[in-house]
N, C-alpha and C positions, 0 to 999 in steps of 0.2 A: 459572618465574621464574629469571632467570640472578642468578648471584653471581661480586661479586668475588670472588678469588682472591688480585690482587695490584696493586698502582699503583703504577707508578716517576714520576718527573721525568724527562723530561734536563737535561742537563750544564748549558745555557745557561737552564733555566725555560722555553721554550717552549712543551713538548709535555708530554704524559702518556701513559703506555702501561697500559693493561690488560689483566689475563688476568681470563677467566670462565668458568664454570663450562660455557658453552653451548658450550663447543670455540672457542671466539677469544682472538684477542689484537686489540686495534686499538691506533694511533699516534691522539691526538687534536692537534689545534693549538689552544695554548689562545686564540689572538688569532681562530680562526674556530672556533668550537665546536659550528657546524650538523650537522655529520655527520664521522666518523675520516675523517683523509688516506691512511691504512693499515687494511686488515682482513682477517686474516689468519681462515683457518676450517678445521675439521677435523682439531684441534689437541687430543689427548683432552683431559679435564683432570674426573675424577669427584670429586675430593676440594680440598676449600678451600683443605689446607694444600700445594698444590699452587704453588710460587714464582715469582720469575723476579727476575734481576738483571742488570746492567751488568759487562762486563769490565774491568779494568783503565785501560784507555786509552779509554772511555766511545764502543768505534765497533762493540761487536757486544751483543746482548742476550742470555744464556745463560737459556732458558724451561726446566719443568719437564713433564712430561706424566705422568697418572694412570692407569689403568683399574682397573676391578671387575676381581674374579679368574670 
């Protein structure tokens, strides 16, 4: 079972981005919510507290990645 990790907004309320636990991030729209516009994979991420944030000027997303030792 995948877990969130982390949910941003963007800038304009549009979209929603997630990171989970199953190694993704996806980009959602929220005005088409059928399936992400973006799906990123292969992306470690073993531990919850595992982040991800917006830069300054809200045009790059700074992700986090985990592993087991």
């Amino acid at each position: 079972m995948e877990e969130y990790t982390s949910i941003l907004s963007s800038f304009d309320g549009t979209k929603i981005v997630t990171r989970n636990t199953d190694y993704t991030m996806k980009v959602w729209d929220l005005r088409k919510y059928e399936k992400p516009i973006v799906h990123y994979s292969n992306l470690p991420n073993s531990f919850p507290g595992s982040k991800m944030c917006w830069s300054p000027k809200h045009d790059l997303l700074v992700l986090g990645t985990s592993i087991s030792r």
